[in-house]
N, C-alpha and C positions, 0 to 999 in steps of 0.2 A: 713590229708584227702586223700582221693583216690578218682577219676575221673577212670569212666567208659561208655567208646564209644563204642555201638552196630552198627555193619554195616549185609550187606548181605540177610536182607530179601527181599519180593518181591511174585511175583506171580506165579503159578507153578502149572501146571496139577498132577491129580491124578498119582502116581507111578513116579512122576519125586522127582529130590531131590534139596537141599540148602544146603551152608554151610555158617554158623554163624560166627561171629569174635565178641570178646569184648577186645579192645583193654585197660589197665587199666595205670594208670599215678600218677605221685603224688608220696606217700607214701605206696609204693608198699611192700615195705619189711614188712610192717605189714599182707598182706594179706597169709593167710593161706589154706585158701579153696576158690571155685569160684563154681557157680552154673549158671543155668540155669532154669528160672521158664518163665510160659504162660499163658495166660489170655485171655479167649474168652467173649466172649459181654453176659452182663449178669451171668458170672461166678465167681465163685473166682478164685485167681491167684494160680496155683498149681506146683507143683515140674515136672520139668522132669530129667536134671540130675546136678552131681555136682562131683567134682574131689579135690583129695588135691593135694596142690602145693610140699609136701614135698617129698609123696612116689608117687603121682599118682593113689592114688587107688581112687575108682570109682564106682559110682549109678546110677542108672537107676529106674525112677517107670513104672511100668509094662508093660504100653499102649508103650512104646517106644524103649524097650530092643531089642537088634537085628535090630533096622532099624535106631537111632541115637548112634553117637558114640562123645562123650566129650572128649576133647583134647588140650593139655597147651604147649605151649613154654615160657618157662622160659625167654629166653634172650630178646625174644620178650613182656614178660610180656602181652601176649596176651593167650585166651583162645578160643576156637573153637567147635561149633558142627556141626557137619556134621550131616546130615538131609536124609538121605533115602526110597524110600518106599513110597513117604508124602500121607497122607489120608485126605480126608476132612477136619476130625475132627482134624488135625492138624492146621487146620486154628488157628491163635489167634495173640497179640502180645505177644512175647518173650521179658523177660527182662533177662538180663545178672547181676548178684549179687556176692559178694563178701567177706568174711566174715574173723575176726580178728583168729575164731580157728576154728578148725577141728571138726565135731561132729561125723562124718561118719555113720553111717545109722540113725541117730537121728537127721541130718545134712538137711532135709528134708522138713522144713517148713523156709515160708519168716522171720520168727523171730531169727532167725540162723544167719544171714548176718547183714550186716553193712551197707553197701554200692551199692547202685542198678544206673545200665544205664539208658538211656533216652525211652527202647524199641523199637522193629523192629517190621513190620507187616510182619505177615507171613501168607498167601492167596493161598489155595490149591484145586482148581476148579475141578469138578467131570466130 
C-alpha cells in the first residue's frame, strides 16, 4: 500500500499563488506516475496535471498550462505543484493521486491511479 499526505492549500487572492506537496510513504517503489486532480462543489473531480516518476515527463489540461507547474523529488518521494496566476475558478479541493503505470496522455482520468490523499482546500477570492 501507499500513503499519501496533501499539505499547502489555503486561501489566496485573485493572481496570488500556492504551492502543493504530496508527500507519499509505504510502498513507494511501486508508484509510477503521480497526478494531481480538483474538485469543486457540485462538479466532478477532473484532471489538472500528472508527471512520471521515471522520465519526468508531464501534463497539463488546458485551463492550467502556463500558470501551474508539477514537479517530483525523488529522494523526497514527494511530489509538488506550484500554483500561479490562481483564478477563482481555481477554487476546489485538490487531491494528490498515484498510480502503479504510466499512461501519459491517456493518464488523465481518476481511473488511472491507485492510490488518492486525504485532499486540500484550495480558496481563491476575487
Amino acid at each position: 500500500q501507499v500513503q499519501l499526505v496533501e499539505s499547502g492549500g489555503g486561501l489566496v487572492q485573485a493572481g496570488g499563488s500556492l504551492r502543493l506537496s504530496c508527500a507519499a510513504s509505504g510502498r513507494t517503489f511501486s508508484i509510477y506516475a503521480s497526478g494531481w486532480f480538483r474538485q469543486a462543489p457540485g462538479k466532478e473531480r477532473e484532471f489538472v496535471a500528472a508527471i512520471s516518476w521515471a522520465d519526468g515527463s508531464r501534463y497539463y489540461t488546458d485551463s492550467v498550462r502556463g500558470r501551474f507547474t508539477i514537479s517530483r523529488d525523488n529522494a523526497k518521494k514527494t511530489v509538488y505543484l506550484q500554483m500561479n496566476s490562481l483564478k477563482p475558478d481555481d477554487t476546489a479541493v485538490y487531491y494528490c493521486a498515484a498510480g502503479r503505470a504510466w499512461y501519459g496522455a491517456q493518464g488523465m482520468t481518476p481511473g488511472r491511479y491507485d492510490y488518492w490523499g486525504q485532499g486540500t482546500q484550495v480558496t481563491v477570492s476575487s
